[in-house]
C-alpha positions in Angstrom: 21.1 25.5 59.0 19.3 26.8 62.4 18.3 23.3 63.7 20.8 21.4 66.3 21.0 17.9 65.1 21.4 18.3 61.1 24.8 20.2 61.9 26.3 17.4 63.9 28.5 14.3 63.0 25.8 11.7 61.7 28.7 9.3 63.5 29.0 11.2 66.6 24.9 11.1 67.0 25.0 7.1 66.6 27.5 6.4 68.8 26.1 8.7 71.9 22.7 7.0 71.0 23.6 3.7 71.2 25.4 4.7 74.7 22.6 6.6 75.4 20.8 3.1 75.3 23.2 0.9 77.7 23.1 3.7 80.3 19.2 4.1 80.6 18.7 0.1 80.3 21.5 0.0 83.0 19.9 2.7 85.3 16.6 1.6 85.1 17.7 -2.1 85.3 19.0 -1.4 89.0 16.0 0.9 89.8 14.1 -2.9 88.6 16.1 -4.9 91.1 15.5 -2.8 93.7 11.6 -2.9 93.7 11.5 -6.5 92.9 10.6 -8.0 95.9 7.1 -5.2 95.6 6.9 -6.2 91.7 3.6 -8.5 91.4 3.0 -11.1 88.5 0.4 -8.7 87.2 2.7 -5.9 87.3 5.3 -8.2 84.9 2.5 -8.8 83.0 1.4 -5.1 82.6 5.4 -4.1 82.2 5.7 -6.7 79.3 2.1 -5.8 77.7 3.9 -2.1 77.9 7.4 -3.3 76.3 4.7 -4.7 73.3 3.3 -1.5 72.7 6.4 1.1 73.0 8.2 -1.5 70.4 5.2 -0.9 67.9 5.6 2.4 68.3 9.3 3.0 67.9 8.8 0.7 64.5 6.4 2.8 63.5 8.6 5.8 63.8 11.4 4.6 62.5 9.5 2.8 59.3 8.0 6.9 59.1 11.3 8.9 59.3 12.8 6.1 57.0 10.6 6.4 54.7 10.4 10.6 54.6 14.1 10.4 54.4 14.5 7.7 51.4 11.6 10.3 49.7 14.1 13.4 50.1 17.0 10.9 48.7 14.8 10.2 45.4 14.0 13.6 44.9 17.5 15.2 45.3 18.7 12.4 42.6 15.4 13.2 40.4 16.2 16.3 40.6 20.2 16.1 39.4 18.9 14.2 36.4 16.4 16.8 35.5 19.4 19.2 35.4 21.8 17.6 33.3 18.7 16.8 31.0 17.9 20.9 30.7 21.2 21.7 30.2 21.9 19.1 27.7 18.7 20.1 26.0 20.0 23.7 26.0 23.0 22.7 24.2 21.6 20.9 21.7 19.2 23.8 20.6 22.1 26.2 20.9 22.5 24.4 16.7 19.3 26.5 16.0 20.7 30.3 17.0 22.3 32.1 14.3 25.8 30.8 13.5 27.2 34.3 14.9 26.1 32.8 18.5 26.3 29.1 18.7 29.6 28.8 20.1 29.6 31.3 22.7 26.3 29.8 23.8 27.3 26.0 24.0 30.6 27.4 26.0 28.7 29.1 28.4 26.6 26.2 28.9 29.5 24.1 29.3 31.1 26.2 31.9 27.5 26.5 33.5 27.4 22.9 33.7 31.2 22.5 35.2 30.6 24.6 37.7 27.3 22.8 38.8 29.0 19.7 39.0 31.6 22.0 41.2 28.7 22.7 43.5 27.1 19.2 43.8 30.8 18.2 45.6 30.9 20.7 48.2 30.1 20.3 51.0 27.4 22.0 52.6 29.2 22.8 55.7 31.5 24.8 53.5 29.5 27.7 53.0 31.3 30.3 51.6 33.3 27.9 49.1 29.8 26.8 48.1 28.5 30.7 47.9 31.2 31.8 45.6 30.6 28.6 43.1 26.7 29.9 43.2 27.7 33.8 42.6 29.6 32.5 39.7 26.5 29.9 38.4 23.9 33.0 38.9 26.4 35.3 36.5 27.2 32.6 34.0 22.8 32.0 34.0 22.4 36.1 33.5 25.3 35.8 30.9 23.5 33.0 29.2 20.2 35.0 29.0 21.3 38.1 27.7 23.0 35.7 25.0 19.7 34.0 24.3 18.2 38.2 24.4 20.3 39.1 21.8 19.8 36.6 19.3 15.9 36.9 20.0 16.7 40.3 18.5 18.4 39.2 15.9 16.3 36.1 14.7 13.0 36.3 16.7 11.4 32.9 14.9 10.0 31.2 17.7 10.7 27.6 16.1 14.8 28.3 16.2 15.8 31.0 18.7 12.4 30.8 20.9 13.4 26.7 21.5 16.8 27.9 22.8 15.0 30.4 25.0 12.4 27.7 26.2 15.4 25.4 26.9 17.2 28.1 28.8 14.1 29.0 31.3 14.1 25.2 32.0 17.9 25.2 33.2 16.7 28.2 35.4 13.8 26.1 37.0 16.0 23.2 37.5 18.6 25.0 39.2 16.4 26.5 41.2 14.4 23.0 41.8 17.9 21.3 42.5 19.2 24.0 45.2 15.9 23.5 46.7 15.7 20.0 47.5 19.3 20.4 49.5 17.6 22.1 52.2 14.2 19.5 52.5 15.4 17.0 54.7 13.3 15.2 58.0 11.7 17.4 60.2 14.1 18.1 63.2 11.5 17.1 65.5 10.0 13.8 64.1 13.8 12.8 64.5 14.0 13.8 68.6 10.8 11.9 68.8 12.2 8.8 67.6 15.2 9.2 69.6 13.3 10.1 73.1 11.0 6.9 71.9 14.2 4.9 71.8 15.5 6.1 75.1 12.1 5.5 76.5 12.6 1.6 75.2 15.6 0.9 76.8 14.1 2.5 79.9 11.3 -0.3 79.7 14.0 -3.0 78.9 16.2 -1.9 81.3 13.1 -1.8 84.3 11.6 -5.0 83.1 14.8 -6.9 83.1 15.4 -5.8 86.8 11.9 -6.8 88.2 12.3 -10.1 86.8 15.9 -10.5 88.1 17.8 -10.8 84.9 20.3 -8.3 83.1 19.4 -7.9 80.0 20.7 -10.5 77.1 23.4 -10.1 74.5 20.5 -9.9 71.8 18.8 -7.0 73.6 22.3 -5.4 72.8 22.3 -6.5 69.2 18.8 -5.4 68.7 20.1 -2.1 70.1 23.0 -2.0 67.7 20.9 -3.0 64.4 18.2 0.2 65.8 21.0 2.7 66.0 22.7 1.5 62.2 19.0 2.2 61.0 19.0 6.0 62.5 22.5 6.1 61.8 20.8 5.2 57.4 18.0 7.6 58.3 20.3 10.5 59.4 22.5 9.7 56.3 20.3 9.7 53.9 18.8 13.0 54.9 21.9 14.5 54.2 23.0 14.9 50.9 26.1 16.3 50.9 28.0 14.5 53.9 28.1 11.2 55.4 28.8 7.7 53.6 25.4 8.0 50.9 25.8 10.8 48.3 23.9 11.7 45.7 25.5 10.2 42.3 26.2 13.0 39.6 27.0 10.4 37.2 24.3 12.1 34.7 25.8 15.2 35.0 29.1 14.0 34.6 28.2 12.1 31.3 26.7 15.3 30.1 29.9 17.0 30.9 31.9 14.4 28.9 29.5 14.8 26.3 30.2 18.5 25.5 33.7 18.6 25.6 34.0 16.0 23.1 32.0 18.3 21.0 33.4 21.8 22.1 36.7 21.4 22.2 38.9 24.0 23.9 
């Protein structure tokens, strides 16, 4: 990844946020005090009518970049679903090739589908691990088409070997589908935006608390803390291969059960 922010600790971002938070309401809160005595009524008013408008915003980002994340989530698990169906489907229409390759076909598929599941664990900050399990995925995929090739040639009926070959162009598309959604995540700079916005709040906290000559409360901290934990869930979710939320590969993993029971080795 070329952008700065997905590469780093989704922990390590919160916590420096939320510190980033108590130092600018701090700063600004003494820079508040110290013009107090110039500070009108009307100016409170205007700071507080400012405070209003900046919290809109920041919910408005953060409802945004929620949301575009949560999307990404969905897809990625759509998209691990749509796999293990292909490949299942695959399987089962491997019964229609001629007997001579049935066997070899539903074994391929089965280590095809072990070593997806393979993938879907690594991490994606292992990226040569992860490149070797995808050589091997793109050469069990070519193996599995020159299979399907050859018993074209041998039986070319479109209503036996022709649904095995349709069923095999869809595990192509969903691999490819699956690999892509990994790298859609949040746009790096809608999430600066909502952290300078946040920054920018705490700055406005910080400066109004000072002109009207007291800190800022426990809740303001608390409000602070519940802000971060939902950037923290936003910076989580966008990342489906690290962090606290995965993506489940329970379908693939049933699937996976499935065929051994009925290929055994």
């Amino acid at each position: 990844m070329n952008e700065i922010m997905y590469d780093q600790s989704s922990v390590m971002i919160a916590v420096l946020l939320f510190a980033a938070l108590i130092v600018a309401t701090e700063v600004t809160f003494h820079l508040g005090r110290r013009s107090i005595k110039k500070t009108t009524e009307a100016k409170k008013s205007q700071i507080s009518a400012i405070q209003g408008s900046i919290l809109g915003v920041l919910a408005l980002l953060l409802g945004f970049t929620f949301s575009l994340s949560l999307q990404r989530y969905d897809s990625r698990s759509e998209a691990v679903v749509s796999e293990a169906n292909a490949i299942g489907t695959a399987a089962l229409r491997a019964d229609l090739l001629p007997p001579a390759y049935r066997s070899d076909a539903k074994q391929k598929l089965q280590d095809y589908l072990d070593l997806r599941i393979q993938a879907g664990a690594i991490s994606l900050e292992h990226q040569d691990e992860r490149k070797a399990v995808v050589v091997q995925s793109n050469r069990l995929l070519d193996e599995i088409w020159r299979l399907a090739a050859e018993a074209a040639s041998v039986d070319a009926n479109p209503v036996t070997t022709g649904l095995f070959i349709q069923a095999v162009n869809d595990v192509i598309d969903s691999y490819g589908s699956r690999d892509a959604e990994l790298n859609r995540h949040v746009p790096e700079t809608a999430l600066f935006l909502l952290l300078i916005t946040l920054v920018m709040t705490a700055s406005l906290v910080g400066y109004g608390s000072g002109v009207s000559g007291h800190r800022a409360s426990l809740a303001t901290h608390v409000l602070y803390f519940l802000i971060v934990l939902m950037v923290f869930l936003i910076i989580d979710l966008d990342r489906p291969r690290r962090g606290l939320i995965e993506v489940s590969q329970q379908s693939m993993v049933d699937l996976q059960v499935s065929l051994r029971q009925s290929i055994p080795r």
